[in-house]
N, C-alpha and C positions, 0 to 999 in steps of 0.2 A: 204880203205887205211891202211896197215898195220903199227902199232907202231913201231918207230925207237927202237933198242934195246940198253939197257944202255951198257955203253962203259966200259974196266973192268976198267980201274980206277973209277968211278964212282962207280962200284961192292965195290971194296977193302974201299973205304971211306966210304959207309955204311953200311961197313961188323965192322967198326972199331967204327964206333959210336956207334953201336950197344951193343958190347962191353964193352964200357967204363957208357953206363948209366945202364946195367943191376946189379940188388944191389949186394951188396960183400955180400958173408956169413962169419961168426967172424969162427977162428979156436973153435970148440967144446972145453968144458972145462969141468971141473969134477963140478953136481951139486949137492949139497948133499941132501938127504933124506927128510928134511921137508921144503926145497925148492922146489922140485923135487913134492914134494904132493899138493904146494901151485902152482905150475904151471898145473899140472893136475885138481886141483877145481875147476868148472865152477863158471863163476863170480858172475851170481846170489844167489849163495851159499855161499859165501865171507863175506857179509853184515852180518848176523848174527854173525859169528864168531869173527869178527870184534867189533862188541859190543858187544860180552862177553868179550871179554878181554881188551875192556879200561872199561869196568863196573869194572872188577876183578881189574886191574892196580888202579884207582880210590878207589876203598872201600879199596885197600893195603896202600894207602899213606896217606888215611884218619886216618887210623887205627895206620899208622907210625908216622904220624906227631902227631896224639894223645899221643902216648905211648910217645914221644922223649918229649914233652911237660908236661908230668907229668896227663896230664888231660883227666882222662875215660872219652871215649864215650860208653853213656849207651846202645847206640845200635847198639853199633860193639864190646865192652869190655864184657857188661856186658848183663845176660839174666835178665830182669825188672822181680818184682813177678805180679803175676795175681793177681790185685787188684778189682774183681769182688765182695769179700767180704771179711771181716772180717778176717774171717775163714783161704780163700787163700793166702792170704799174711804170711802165717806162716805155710809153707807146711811141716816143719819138728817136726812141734810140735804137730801138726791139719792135720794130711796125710789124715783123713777121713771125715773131714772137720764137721761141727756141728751134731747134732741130729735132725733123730736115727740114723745115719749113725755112726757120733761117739758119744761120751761123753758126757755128760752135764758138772761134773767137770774135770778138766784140768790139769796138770802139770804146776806150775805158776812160777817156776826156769828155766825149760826148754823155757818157751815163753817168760823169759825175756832175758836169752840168747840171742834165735834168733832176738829178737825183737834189742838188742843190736848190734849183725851182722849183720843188716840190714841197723841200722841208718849209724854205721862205713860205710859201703859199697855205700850208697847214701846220702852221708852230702854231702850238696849242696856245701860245697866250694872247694870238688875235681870234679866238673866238670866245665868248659870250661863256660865264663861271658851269653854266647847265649845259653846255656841250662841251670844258674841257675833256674830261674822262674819253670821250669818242674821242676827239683831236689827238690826246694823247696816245692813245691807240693805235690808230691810224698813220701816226707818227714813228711810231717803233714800228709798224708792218711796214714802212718806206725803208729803215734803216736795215731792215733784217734783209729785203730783198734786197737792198742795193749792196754788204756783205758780202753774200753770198756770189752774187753774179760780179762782181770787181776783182773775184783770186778765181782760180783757173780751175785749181784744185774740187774747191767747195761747189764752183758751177759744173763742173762735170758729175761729183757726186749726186749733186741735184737733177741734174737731168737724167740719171742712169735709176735714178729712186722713183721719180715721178712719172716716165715716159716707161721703162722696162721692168718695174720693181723690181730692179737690182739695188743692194745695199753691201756695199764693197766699205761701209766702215762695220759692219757687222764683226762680234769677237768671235764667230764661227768658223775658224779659220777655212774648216772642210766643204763650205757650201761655195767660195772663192781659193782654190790652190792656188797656191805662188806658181812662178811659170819658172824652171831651172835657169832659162837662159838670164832673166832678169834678177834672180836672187844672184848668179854670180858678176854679174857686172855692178849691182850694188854693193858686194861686199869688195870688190876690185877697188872702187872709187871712197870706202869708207877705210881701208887699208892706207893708200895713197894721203890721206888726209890726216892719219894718226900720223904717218911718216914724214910729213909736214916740218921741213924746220926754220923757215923765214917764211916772210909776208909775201914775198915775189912767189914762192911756192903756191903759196895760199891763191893769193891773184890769177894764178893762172888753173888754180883748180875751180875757180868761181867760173870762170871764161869757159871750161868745157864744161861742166857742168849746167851753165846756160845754155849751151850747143842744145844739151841730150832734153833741155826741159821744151829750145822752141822744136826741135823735130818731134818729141812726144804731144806738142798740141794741132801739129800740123796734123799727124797719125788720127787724132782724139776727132777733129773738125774733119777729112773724112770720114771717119768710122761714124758720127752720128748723121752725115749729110749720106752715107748710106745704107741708114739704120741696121747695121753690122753692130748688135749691141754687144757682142761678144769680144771685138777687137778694142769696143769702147772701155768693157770694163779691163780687159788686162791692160791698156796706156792707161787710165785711170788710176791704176795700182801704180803702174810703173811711174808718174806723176806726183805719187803719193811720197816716195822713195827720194826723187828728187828734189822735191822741197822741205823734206827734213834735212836732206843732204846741205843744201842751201843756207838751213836757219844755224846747221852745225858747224858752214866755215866764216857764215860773220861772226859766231860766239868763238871762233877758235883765239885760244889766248896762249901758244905754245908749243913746243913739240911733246906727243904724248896726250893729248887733249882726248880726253873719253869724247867716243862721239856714240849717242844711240838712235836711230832711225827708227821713224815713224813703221808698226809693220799692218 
């Protein structure tokens, strides 16, 4: 049996439905250039880009709201020093950092300087109440190096501990023996001292006894410029000796003045 054929009204009605559900297209419009590249990127490629820039939006308003607020952030404002030693913390003073690389004696104007621009630069009460405790920190690790590397004594100690693992303040007297020659010129120069009976006496045992401490640093700054750790640690001691000798004739108040030396 052949199918009855549609009637043309019937034609014209679903020529008109047809019509009206197929989708409108919008009249084209002008897009611009990083519109125009953002419709072209495949979307799987999107995602990255995407979080690079609320990363970047994000670290800009951290950095904003820091500055608008008075309060550096130390790491978005400021580059921290390398506090690996000593040394690195004062890269402008110490670029070569200790011996033999650099120097045994020092520039001690120039490190307080920087040491000065350091504290200014990270005193704990220009930054933000959630990073005091770091700041604080960070602050005592400035002052401890800068201590240490400003007396002569403590920076040779230091570099004989960190570079040789020698520990010359050890109470083990027998793993460092006194050397004869230096135990009796210390006990010469602590005699001379009790024997002391004016201040002009005194003055002029300060005078050589400054003698024996700059030739013991001159001795010290070879001996680590040619990693001779063994000449290092006996000036070391013998350094040792000296500036207790030192701290005994500013306290002297006398003839007879007990003096006891650092051993």
């Amino acid at each position: 049996m052949i199918p009855a054929l549609p009637s043309k009204r019937l034609l014209r009605a679903l020529s008109s439905l047809l019509k009206d559900s197929a989708p409108t297209r919008p009249a084209p419009r002008h897009i611009c250039l990083a519109c125009r590249g953002q419709l072209l990127t495949p979307r799987a490629n999107r995602a990255p880009q995407r979080a690079a820039s609320l990363l970047i939006t994000k670290a800009t308003r951290s950095a904003s709201t820091s500055s608008a607020q008075g309060s550096p952030d130390p790491q978005s404002s400021f580059t921290l020093p390398d506090i690996s030693s000593h040394y690195s913390i004062f890269p402008n003073t110490l670029p070569l950092g200790p011996p033999p690389a650099g120097p045994f004696n020092i520039d001690l104007t120039a490190l307080r300087r920087e040491f000065l621009q350091l504290q200014s630069r990270f005193h704990p009460d220009k930054f933000p109440p959630q990073q005091k405790a770091k700041a604080e920190a960070l602050s005592s690790r400035i002052n401890e190096a800068y201590k240490i590397l400003r007396d002569p004594l403590l920076r040779a100690q230091y570099i004989l501990l960190n570079t040789y693992g020698i520990d010359v303040t050890s109470e083990d007297n027998s793993a460092h023996p006194m050397d004869v020659g230096i135990l009796m010129e210390v006990m010469e120069a602590q005699e001379s001292m009790e024997e002391a009976e004016t201040e002009k006496q005194i003055m002029a045992l300060k005078e050589q006894n400054q003698e024996r401490i700059d030739v013991t640093l001159q001795l010290l700054d070879d001996a680590f410029s040619s990693r001779n750790a063994e000449v290092a640690r006996r000036e070391c001691i013998r350094l040792r000796y000296w500036a207790s000798l030192a701290e005994g004739l500013n306290a002297w108040d006398g003839k007879g003045s007990e003096v006891r030396l650092a051993h």
